[in-house]
Each structure stands twice: as C-alpha cells, then as structure tokens.
PDB file of N, CA, C and O in Angstrom:
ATOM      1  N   UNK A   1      85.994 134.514  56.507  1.00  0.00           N
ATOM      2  CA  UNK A   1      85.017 133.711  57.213  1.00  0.00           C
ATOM      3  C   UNK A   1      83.912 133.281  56.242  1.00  0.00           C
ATOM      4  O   UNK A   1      83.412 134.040  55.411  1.00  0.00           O
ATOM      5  N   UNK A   2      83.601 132.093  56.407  1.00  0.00           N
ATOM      6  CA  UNK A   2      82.264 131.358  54.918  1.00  0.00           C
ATOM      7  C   UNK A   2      80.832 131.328  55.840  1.00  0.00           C
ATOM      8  O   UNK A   2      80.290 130.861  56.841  1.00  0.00           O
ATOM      9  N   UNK A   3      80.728 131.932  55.039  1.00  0.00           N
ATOM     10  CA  UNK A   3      79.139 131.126  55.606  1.00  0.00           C
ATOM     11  C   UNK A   3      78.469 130.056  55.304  1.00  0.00           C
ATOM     12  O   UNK A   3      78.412 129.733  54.117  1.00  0.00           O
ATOM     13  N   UNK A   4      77.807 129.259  56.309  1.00  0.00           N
ATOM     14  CA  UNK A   4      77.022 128.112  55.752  1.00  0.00           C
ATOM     15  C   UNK A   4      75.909 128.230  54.833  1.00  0.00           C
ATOM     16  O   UNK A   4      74.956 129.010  54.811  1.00  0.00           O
ATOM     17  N   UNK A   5      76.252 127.275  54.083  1.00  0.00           N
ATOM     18  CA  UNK A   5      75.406 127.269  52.902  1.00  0.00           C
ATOM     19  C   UNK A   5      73.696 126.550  53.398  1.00  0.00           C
ATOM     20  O   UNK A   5      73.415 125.452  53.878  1.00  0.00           O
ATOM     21  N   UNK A   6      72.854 127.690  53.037  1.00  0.00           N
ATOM     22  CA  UNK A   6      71.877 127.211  53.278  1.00  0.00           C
ATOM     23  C   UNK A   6      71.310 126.584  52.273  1.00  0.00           C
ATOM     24  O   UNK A   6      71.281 127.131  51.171  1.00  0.00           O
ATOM     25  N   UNK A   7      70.625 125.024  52.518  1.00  0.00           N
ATOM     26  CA  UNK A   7      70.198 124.170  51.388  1.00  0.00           C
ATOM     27  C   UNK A   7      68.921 124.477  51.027  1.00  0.00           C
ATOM     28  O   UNK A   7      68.658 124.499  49.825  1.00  0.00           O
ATOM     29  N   UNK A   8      68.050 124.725  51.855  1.00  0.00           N
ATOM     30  CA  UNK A   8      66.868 125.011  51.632  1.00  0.00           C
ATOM     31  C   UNK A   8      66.901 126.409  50.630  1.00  0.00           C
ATOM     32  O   UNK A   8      66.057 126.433  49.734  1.00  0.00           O
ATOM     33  N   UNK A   9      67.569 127.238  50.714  1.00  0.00           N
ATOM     34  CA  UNK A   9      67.483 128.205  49.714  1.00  0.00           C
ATOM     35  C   UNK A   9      67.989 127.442  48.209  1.00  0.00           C
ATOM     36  O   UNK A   9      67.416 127.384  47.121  1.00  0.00           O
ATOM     37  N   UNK A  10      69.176 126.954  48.624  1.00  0.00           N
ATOM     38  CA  UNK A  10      69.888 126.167  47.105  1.00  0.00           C
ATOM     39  C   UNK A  10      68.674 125.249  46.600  1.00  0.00           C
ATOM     40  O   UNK A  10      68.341 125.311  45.417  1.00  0.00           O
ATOM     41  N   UNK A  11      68.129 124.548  47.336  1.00  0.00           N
ATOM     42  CA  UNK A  11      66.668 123.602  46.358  1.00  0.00           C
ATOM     43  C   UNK A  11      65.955 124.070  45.892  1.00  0.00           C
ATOM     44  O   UNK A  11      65.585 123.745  44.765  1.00  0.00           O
ATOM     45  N   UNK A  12      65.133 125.670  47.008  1.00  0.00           N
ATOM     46  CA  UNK A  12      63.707 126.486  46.341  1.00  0.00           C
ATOM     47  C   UNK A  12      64.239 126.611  45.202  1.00  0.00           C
ATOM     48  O   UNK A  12      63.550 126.042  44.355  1.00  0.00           O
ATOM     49  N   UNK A  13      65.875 127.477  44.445  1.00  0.00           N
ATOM     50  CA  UNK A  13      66.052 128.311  43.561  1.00  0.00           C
ATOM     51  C   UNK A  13      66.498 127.058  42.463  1.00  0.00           C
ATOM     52  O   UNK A  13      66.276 127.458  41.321  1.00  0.00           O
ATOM     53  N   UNK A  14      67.037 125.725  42.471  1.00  0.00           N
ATOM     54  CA  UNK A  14      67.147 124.595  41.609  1.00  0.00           C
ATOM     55  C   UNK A  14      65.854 124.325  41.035  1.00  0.00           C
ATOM     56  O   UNK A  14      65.892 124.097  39.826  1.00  0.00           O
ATOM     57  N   UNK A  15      64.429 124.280  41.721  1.00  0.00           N
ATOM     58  CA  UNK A  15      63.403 124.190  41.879  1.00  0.00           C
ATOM     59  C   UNK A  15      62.661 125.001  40.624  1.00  0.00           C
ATOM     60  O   UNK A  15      62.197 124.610  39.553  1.00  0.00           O
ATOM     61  N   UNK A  16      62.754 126.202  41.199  1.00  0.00           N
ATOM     62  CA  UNK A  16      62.081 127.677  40.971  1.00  0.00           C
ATOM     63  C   UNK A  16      63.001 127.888  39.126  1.00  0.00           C
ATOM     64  O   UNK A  16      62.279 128.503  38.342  1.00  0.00           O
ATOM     65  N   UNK A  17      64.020 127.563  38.683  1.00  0.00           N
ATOM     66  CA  UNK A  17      64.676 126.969  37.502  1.00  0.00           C
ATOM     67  C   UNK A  17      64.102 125.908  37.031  1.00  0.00           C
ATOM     68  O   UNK A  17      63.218 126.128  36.204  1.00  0.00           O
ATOM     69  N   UNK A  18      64.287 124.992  37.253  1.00  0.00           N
ATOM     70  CA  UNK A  18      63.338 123.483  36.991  1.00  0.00           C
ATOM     71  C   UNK A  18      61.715 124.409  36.470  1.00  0.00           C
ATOM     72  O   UNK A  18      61.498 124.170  35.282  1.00  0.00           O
ATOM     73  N   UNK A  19      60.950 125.068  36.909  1.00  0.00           N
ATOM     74  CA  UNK A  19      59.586 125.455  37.139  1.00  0.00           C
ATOM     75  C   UNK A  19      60.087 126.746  35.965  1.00  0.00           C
ATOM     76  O   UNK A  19      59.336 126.780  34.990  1.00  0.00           O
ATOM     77  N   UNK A  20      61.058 127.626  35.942  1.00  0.00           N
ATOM     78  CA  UNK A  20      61.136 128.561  34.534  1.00  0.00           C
ATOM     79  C   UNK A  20      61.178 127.765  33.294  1.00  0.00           C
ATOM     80  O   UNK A  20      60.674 128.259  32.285  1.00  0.00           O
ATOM     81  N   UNK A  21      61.620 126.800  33.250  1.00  0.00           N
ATOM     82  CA  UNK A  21      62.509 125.784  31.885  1.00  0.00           C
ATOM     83  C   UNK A  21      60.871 125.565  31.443  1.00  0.00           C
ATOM     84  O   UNK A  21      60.420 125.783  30.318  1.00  0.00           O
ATOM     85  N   UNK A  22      60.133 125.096  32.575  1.00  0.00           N
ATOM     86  CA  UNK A  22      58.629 124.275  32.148  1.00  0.00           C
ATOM     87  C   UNK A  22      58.197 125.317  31.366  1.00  0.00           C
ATOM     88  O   UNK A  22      57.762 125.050  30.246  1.00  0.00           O
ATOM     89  N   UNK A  23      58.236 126.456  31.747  1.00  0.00           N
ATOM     90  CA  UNK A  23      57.530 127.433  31.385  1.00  0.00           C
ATOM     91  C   UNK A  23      57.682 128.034  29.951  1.00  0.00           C
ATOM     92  O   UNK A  23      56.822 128.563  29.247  1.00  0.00           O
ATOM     93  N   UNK A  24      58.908 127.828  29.724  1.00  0.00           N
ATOM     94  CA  UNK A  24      59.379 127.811  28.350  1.00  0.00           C
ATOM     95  C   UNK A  24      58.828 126.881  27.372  1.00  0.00           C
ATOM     96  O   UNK A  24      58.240 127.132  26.320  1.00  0.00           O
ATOM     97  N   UNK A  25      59.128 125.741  27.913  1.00  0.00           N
ATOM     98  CA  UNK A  25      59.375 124.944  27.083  1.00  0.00           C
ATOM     99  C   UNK A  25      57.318 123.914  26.813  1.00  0.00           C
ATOM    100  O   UNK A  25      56.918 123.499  25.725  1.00  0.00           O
ATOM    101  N   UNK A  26      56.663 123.833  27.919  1.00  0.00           N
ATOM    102  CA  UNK A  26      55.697 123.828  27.942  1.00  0.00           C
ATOM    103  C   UNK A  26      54.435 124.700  28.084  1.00  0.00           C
ATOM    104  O   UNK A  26      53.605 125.154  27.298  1.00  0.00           O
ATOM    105  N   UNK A  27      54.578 124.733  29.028  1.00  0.00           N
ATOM    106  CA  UNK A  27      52.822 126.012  28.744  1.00  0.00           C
ATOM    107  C   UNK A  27      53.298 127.122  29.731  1.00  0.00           C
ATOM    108  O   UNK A  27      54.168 126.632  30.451  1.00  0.00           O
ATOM    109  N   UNK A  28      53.051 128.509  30.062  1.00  0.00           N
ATOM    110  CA  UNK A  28      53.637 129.677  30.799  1.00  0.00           C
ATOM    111  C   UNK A  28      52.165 129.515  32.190  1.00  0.00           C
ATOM    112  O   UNK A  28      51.884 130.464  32.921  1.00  0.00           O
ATOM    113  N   UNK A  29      51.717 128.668  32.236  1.00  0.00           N
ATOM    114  CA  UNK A  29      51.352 128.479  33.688  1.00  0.00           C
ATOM    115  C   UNK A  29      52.294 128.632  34.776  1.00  0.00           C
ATOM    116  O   UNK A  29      52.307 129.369  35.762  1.00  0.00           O
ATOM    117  N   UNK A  30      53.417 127.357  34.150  1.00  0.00           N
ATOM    118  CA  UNK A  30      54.688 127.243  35.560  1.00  0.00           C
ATOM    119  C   UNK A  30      54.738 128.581  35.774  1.00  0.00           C
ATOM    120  O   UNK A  30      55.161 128.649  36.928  1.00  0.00           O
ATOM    121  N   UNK A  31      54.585 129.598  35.415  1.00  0.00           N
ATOM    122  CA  UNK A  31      55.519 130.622  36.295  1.00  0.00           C
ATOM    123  C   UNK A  31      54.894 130.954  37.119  1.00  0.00           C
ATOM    124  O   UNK A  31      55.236 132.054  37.552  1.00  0.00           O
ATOM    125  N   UNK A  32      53.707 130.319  37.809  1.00  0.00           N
ATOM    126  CA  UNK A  32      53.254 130.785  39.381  1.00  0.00           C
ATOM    127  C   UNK A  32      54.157 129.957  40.522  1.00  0.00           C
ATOM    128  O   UNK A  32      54.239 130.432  41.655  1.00  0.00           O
ATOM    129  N   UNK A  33      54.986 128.417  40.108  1.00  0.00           N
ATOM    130  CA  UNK A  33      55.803 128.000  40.776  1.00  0.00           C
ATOM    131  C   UNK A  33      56.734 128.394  41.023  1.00  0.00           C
ATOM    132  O   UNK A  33      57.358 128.274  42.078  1.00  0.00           O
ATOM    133  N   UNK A  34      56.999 128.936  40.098  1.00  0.00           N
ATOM    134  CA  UNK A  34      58.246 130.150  39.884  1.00  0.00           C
ATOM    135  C   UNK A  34      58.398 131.583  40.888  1.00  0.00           C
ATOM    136  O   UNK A  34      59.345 132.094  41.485  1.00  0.00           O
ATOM    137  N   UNK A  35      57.095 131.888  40.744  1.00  0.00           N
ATOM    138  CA  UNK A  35      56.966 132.654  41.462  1.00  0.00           C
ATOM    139  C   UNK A  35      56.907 132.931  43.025  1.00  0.00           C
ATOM    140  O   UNK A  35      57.453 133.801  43.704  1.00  0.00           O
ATOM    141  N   UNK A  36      55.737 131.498  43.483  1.00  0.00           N
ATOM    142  CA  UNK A  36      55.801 130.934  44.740  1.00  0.00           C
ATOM    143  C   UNK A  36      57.016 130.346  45.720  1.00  0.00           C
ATOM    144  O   UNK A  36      57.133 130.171  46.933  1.00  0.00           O
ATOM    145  N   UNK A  37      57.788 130.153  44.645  1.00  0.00           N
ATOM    146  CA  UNK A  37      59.438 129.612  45.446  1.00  0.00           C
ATOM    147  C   UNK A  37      60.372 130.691  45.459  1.00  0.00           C
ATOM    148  O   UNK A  37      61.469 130.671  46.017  1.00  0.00           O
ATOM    149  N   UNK A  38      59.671 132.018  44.550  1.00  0.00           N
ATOM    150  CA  UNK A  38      61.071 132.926  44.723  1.00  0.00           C
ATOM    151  C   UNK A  38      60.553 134.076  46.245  1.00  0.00           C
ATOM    152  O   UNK A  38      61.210 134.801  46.991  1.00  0.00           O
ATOM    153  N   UNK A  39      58.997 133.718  46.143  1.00  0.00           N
ATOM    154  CA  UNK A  39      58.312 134.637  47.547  1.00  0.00           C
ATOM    155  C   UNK A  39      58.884 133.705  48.448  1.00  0.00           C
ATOM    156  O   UNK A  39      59.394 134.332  49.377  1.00  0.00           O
ATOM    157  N   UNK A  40      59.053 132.195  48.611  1.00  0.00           N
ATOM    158  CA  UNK A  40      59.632 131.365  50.221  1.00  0.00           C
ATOM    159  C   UNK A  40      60.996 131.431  50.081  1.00  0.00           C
ATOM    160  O   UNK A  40      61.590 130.987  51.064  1.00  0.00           O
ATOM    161  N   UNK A  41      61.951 131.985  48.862  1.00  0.00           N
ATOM    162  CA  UNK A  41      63.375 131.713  48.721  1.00  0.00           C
ATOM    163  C   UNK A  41      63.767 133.416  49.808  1.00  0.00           C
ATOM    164  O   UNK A  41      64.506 133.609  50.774  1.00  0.00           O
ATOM    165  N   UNK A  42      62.895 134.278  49.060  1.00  0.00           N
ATOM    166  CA  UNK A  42      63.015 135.576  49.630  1.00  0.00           C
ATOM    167  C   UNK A  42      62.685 135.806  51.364  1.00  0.00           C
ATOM    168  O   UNK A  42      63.281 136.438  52.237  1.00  0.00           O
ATOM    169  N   UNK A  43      61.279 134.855  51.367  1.00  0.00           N
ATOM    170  CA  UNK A  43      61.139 135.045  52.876  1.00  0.00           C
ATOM    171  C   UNK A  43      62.375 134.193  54.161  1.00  0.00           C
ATOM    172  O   UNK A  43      62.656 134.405  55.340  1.00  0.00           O
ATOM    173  N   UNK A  44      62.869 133.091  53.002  1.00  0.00           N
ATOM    174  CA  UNK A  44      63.807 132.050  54.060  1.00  0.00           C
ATOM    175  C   UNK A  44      65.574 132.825  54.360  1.00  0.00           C
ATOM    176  O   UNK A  44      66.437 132.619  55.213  1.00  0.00           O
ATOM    177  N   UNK A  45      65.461 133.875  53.014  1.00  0.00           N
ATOM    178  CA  UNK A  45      66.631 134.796  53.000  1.00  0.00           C
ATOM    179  C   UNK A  45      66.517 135.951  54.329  1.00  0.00           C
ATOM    180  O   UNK A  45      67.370 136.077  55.209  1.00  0.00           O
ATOM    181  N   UNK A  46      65.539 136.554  54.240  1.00  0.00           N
ATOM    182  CA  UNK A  46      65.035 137.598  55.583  1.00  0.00           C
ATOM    183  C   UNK A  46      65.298 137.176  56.612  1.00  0.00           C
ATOM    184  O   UNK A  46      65.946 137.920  57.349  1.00  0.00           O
ATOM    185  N   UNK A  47      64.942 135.892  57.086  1.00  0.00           N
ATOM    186  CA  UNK A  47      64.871 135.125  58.416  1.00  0.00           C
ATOM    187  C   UNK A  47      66.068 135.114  58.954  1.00  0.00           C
ATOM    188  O   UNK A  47      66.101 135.563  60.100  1.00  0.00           O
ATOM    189  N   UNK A  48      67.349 134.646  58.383  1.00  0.00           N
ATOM    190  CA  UNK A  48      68.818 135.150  58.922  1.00  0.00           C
ATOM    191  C   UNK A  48      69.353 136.311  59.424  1.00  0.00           C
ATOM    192  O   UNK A  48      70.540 136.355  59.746  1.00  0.00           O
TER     193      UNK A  48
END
C-alpha cells in the first residue's frame, strides 16, 4: 500500500536545501531558513 506523497513536505525540504547551498556558498545567515522550514517540515510531518 503507497502512501500519498505529501507536496508540501517535498517543497519545505527542496526549499530548506536551496537555503543550506546559500549558506555555503554565500554568507551562514541562511541557516535560520534552514532551520525555520525543517521546524514547519517537522510540524507538517506530526499532523498525519
């Protein structure tokens, strides 16, 4: 049995990647975006 793929988790964490790379590659600010999408990726995971 599959489960449906939830998109909203698949974007925060495309996102929350997109926002590590910055962080690398430009200034280590991004990682509060990083951070902020992995606290709504975690809270949108609970909710199921």
């Amino acid at each position: 049995m599959r489960k449906k793929i939830n998109w909203k988790v698949v974007i925060y964490s495309v996102i929350a990647l997109g926002f590590l790379v910055l962080t690398f590659t430009v200034d280590w600010i991004f990682i509060i975006g990083a951070v902020i999408l992995m606290i709504l990726n975690q809270r949108e995971l609970m909710k199921e």
